[in-house]
Structure formats: structure tokens, C-alpha cells
TORKOL-893257 format. One record per residue (C-alpha): residue in three letters; chain; residue number from 1; x, y, z. Coordinates in steps of 0.1 Angstrom, whole numbers, padded with zeros to 4 digits. Example, Ala and Ser with C-alpha at 12.3 -4.5 7.8 and 13.67 -1.06 7.14 Angstrom:
BEGIN
r;c;k;u;v;w
ALA;A;1;0123;-0045;0078
SER;A;2;0137;-0011;0071
//
This chain:
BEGIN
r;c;k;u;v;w
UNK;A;1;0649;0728;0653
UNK;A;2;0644;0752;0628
UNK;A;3;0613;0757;0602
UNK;A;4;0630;0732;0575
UNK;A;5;0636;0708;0595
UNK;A;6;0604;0705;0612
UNK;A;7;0592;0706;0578
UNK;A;8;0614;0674;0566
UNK;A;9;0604;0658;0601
UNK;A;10;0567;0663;0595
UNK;A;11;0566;0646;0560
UNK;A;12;0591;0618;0575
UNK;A;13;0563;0610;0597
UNK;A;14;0534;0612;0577
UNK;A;15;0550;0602;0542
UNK;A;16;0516;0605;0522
UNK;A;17;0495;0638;0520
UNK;A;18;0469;0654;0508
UNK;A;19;0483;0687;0492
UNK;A;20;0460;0719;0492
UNK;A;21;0474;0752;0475
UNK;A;22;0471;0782;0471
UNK;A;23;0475;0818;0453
UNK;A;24;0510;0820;0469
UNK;A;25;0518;0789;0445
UNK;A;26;0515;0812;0418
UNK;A;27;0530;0848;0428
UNK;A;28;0567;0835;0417
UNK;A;29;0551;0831;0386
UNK;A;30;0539;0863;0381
UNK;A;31;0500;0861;0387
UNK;A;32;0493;0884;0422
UNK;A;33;0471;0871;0450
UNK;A;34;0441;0883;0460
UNK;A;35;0450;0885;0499
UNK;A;36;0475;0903;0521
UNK;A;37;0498;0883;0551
UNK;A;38;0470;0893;0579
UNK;A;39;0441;0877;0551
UNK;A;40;0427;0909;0542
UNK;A;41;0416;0917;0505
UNK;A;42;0441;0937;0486
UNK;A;43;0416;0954;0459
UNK;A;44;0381;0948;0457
UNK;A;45;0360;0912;0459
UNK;A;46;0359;0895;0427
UNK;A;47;0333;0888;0403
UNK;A;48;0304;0873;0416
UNK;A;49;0285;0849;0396
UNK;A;50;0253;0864;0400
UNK;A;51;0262;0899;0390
UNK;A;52;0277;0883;0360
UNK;A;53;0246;0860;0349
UNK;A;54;0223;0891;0353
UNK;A;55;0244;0919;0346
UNK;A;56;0256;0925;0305
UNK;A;57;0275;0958;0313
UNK;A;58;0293;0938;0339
UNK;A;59;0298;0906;0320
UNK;A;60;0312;0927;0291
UNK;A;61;0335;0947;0317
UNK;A;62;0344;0911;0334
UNK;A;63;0358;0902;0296
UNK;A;64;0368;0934;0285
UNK;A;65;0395;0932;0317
UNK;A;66;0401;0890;0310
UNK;A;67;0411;0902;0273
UNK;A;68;0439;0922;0288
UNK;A;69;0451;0900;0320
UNK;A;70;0453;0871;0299
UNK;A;71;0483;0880;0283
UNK;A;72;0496;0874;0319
UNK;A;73;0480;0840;0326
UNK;A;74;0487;0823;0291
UNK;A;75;0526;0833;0296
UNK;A;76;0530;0823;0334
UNK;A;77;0557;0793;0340
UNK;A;78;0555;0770;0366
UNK;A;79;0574;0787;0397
UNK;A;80;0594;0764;0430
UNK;A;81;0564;0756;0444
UNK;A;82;0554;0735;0410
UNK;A;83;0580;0722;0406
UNK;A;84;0583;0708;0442
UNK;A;85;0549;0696;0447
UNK;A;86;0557;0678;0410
UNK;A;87;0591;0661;0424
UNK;A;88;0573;0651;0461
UNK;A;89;0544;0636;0437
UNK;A;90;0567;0615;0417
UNK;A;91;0583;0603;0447
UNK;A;92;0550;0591;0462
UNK;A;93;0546;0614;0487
UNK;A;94;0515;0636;0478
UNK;A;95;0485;0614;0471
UNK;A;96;0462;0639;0453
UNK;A;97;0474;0679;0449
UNK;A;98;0441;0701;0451
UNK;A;99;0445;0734;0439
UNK;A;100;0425;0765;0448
UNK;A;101;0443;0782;0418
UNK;A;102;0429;0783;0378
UNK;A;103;0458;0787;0362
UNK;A;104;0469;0755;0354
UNK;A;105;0503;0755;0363
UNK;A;106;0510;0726;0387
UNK;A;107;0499;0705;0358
UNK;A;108;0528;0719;0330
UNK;A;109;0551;0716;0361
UNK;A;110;0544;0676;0358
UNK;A;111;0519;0666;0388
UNK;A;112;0491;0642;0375
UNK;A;113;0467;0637;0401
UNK;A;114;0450;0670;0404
UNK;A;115;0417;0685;0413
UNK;A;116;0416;0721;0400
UNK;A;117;0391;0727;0428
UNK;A;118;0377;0760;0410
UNK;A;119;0380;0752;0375
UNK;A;120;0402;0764;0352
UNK;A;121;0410;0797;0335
UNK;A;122;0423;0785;0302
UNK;A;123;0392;0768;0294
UNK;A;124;0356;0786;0283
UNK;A;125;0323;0769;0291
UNK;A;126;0285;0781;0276
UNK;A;127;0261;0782;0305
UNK;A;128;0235;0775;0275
UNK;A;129;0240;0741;0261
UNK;A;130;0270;0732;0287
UNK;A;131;0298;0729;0261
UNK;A;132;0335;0735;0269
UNK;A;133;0362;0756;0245
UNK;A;134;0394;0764;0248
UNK;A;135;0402;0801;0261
UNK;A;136;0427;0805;0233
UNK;A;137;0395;0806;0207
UNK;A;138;0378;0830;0224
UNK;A;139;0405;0854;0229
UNK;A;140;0412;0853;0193
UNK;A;141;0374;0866;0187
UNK;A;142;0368;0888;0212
UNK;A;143;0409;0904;0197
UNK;A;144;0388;0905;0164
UNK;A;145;0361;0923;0174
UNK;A;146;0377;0944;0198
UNK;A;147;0410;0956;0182
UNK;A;148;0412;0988;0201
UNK;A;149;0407;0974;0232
UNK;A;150;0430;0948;0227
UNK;A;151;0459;0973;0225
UNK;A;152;0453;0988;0258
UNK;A;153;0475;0980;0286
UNK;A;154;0469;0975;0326
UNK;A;155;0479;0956;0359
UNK;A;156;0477;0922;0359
UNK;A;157;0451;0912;0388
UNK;A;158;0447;0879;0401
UNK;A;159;0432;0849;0382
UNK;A;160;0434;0865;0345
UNK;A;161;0416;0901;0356
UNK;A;162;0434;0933;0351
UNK;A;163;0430;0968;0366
UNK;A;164;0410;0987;0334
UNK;A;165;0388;1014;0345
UNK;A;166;0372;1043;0338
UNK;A;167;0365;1032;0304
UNK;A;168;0328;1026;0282
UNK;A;169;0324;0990;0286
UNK;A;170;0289;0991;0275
UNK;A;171;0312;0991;0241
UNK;A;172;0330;0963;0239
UNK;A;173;0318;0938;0219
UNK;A;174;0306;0901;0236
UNK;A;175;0307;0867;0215
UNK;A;176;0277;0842;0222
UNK;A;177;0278;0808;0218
UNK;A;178;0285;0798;0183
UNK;A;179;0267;0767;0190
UNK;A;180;0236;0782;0210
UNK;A;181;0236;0817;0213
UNK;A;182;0238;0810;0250
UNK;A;183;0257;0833;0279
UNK;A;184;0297;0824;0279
UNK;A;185;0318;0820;0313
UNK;A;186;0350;0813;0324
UNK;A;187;0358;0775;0333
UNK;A;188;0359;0785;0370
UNK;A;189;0336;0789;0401
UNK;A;190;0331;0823;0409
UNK;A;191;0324;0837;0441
UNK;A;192;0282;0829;0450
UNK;A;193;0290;0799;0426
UNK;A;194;0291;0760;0444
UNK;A;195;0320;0737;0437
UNK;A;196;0307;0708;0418
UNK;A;197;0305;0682;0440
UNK;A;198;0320;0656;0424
UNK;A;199;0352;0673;0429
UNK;A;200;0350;0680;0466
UNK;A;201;0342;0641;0470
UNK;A;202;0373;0632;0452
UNK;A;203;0392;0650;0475
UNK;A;204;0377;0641;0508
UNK;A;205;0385;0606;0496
UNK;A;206;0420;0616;0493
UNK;A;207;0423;0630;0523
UNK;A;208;0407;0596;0542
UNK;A;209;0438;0575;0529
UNK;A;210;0463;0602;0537
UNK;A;211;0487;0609;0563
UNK;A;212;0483;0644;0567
UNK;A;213;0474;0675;0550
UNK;A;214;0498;0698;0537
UNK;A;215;0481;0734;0528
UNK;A;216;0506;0760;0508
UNK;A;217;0502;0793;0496
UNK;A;218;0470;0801;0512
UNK;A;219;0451;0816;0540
UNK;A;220;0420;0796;0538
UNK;A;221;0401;0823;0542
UNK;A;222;0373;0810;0515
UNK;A;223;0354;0783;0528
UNK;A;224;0355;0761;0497
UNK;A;225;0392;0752;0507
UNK;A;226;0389;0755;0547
UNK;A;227;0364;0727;0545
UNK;A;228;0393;0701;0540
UNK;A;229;0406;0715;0571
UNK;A;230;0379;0710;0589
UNK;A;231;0372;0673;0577
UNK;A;232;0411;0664;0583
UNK;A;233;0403;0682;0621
UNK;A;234;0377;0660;0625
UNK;A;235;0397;0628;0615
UNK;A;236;0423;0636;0636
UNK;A;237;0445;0646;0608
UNK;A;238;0476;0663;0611
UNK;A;239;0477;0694;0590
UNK;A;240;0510;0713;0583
UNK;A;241;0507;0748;0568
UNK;A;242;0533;0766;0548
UNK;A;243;0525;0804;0544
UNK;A;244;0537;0841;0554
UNK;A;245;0504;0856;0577
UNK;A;246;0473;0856;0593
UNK;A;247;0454;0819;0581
UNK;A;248;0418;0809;0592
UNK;A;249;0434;0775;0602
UNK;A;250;0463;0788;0622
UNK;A;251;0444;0775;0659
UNK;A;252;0442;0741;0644
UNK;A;253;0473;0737;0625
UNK;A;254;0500;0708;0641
UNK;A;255;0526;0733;0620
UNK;A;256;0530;0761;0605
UNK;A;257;0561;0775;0585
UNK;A;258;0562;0814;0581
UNK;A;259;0583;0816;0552
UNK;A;260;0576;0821;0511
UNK;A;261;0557;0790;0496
UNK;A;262;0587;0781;0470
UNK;A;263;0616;0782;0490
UNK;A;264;0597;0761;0516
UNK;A;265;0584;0734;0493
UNK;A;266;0621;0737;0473
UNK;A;267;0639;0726;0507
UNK;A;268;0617;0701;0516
UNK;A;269;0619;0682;0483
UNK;A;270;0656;0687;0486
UNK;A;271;0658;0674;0522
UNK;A;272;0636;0646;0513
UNK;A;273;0649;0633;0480
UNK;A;274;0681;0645;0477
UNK;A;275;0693;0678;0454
UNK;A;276;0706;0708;0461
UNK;A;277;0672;0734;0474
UNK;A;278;0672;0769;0455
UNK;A;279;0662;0784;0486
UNK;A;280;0671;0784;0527
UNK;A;281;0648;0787;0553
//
């Protein structure tokens, strides 16, 4: 039997899931990953929150590096793997998709019941007075009062970052609140930041009514996702997997498909609701 066809057979038998994605969603659609196939970091850590609360040179170096890698993350299109999750949705077979990604993009793809477990990249929030912006605003200001920077060019990193180094960051020139003068943040958890709870209850009550869990695109390697594994473990869930590599669930997993996210979710969509799959396994 091979890997689609277990696939196909697994969501047969447990017709309604709880989906849980990952980075590898996303690399068809231009945004890199943070993690290699045996789970190791590919570049350095991320920002952590509490070096950007306490830290202005490397608040302004955090933005400085957004300002350029956002070119990447307000062009990306939905990839396979969207578009998949979106068709098995409408077809009633995911429950509630929770995403580990910021960028948005299983929501342009079409899915409508969606947790964006770490928040969201195209939206700002003021850890002053609490309100919410769209990221679109404040790239616009921090273009106009940065106009050199924003002609420089670099990698695109993962979640909106870019590889810009070596430069004066102490330089660039932060925007405030407009409303409170207070400290602005990206929409998403950081690393040393909790998920709200509210979220994290939403999907545990998901993943009480569903069949199975169905993790793609990710290793599971941060806790804030592996928890759902461990809670459907508990249950007695079945969990299928769908990723290339190393995972932290891999001696718990009741399958696991070695093979790139899109093509995967692409031929199980296909097998299940008809269509011809862009991809074979």
C-alpha cells in the first residue's frame, strides 16, 4: 500500500479532523522555514519577546529587517497545501484548521474555520493601549521615514524577517503609537511569549469532536503545537503526519507520509473528492 493510499485510507476512516500546519504549508509559496528535515534550526533562533520589549537597538533591527522581508510576505499566494486543506474543509472533512504559520494564507486560499495559533503577520498591535492596525499602515511610515533603508535588498527569512546585517540599526527610525506613544509589535507570539489561551481552548475543543489529527508541514518541534499531540495521545486519537524528516511526534504518530506537504494534501483531496492531483506520491 503505498503512502497515498494509506493517506486516503486514513481520512476514509476517520472522516473529520483536526488539521495542524505547519511552515512547510508555506515554502511553495515562497516564505522559507525555520527548520531542516532532521528538526534542526537553519539560521539562528528568532526574536524573542523579551529582548524585543527591553531592547530598542534590537526592536529597531527586528523592523528594520520586517521592512525588507515584507515585500515577501504581502506578495505570497496560497500554495497546494492551501488549497487542499480549503477543498477537504468544504467537503466537511477538517473540522477546525490550526495553523502554526502568520501569514495568512490558508485564509485567501478559502478555509473559514481557522485558529492562527501565533497571530498574524499582516496585522500590528501597540503593547501600550492594546489596539490592533493593519501592517500595510505601518509599512507605509516606517518607508517614509526610512527611504534609504527601504531600497536595500536581502534574503527573505521566515515569517516576514530578512537576512540584513552588518548595518547601523541604532539609525533607523521607529514609529510609536499614534494613539499612545506606546511600544509597537507584530500581531504574533514570539518565542518567551504564551499563546493566548482562548485560542489553545478553541482548539482542544476541536480536537475532542474530531476523528483524528492530521499535522502537515511541521516538525512539532515547538511546544505550543506538540501540545495538541499530546492531548489527542491522551484521547486515544489517531494522529497522521504528513512531512519530509525528523518530527518530535514521530514515536506516537499512527502515520506518517515522507513526502512534500502539497503534493501529499493535493492527492489526498484528489483521491477523496474526485479531480485530477497536481502531484504523485
Amino acid at each position: 500500500m503505498n503512502a497515498l493510499v494509506s493517506l486516503i485510507d486514513f481520512v476514509q476512516r476517520h472522516p473529520r479532523l483536526l488539521a495542524l500546519t505547519g511552515a512547510g504549508c508555506s515554502t511553495q509559496a515562497g516564505i522559507p522555514d525555520y527548520r531542516d528535515a532532521n528538526g534542526d534550526w537553519k539560521r539562528s533562533a528568532p526574536m524573542r519577546f523579551q529582548l524585543f520589549v527591553a531592547n530598542e537597538l534590537a526592536r529597531k533591527r527586528y523592523w528594520a529587517r520586517s521592512m525588507i522581508g515584507w515585500r515577501t510576505m504581502s506578495r505570497a499566494q496560497p500554495a497546494a497545501a492551501h488549497h487542499a486543506l480549503a477543498r477537504l474543509e468544504s467537503a466537511g472533512h477538517i473540522l477546525l484548521l490550526v495553523t502554526q504559520n502568520v501569514d495568512g494564507l490558508h485564509n485567501v486560499a478559502g478555509s473559514a474555520n481557522v485558529v492562527d495559533l501565533h497571530g498574524r503577520i499582516d496585522t500590528v498591535c501597540c503593547l501600550g493601549c492594546g489596539i490592533r492596525s493593519p501592517r500595510l499602515a505601518l509599512q507605509k511610515e516606517l518607508s517614509r521615514r526610512n527611504p534609504h533603508w527601504a531600497t536595500l535588498d536581502a534574503r527573505s527569512a521566515p515569517d516576514g524577517d530578512a537576512d540584513l546585517d552588518d548595518l547601523d540599526f541604532a539609525k533607523f527610525d521607529l514609529p510609536a503609537c499614534p494613539d499612545c506613544g506606546g511600544m509597537l509589535k507584530p500581531d504574533v507570539v514570539f518565542f518567551g511569549e504564551s499563546v493566548p489561551r482562548e485560542r489553545v481552548a478553541t482548539v482542544r475543543a476541536a480536537l475532542a469532536e474530531a476523528d483524528a489529527l492530521l499535522v502537515a508541514g511541521s516538525s512539532l518541534m515547538v511546544y505550543s503545537g506538540y501540545r495538541f499531540v499530546e492531548d489527542a495521545v491522551a484521547a486515544g486519537t489517531p494522529i497522521a503526519m504528513v512531512n519530509i524528516g525528523r518530527t518530535r511526534a514521530d514515536a506516537v504518530l499512527t502515520l506518517k507520509v515522507e513526502h512534500e506537504v502539497g503534493a501529499a494534501l493535493d492527492g489526498l483531496a484528489a483521491g477523496l473528492l474526485g479531480g485530477a492531483a497536481a502531484g504523485k506520491l
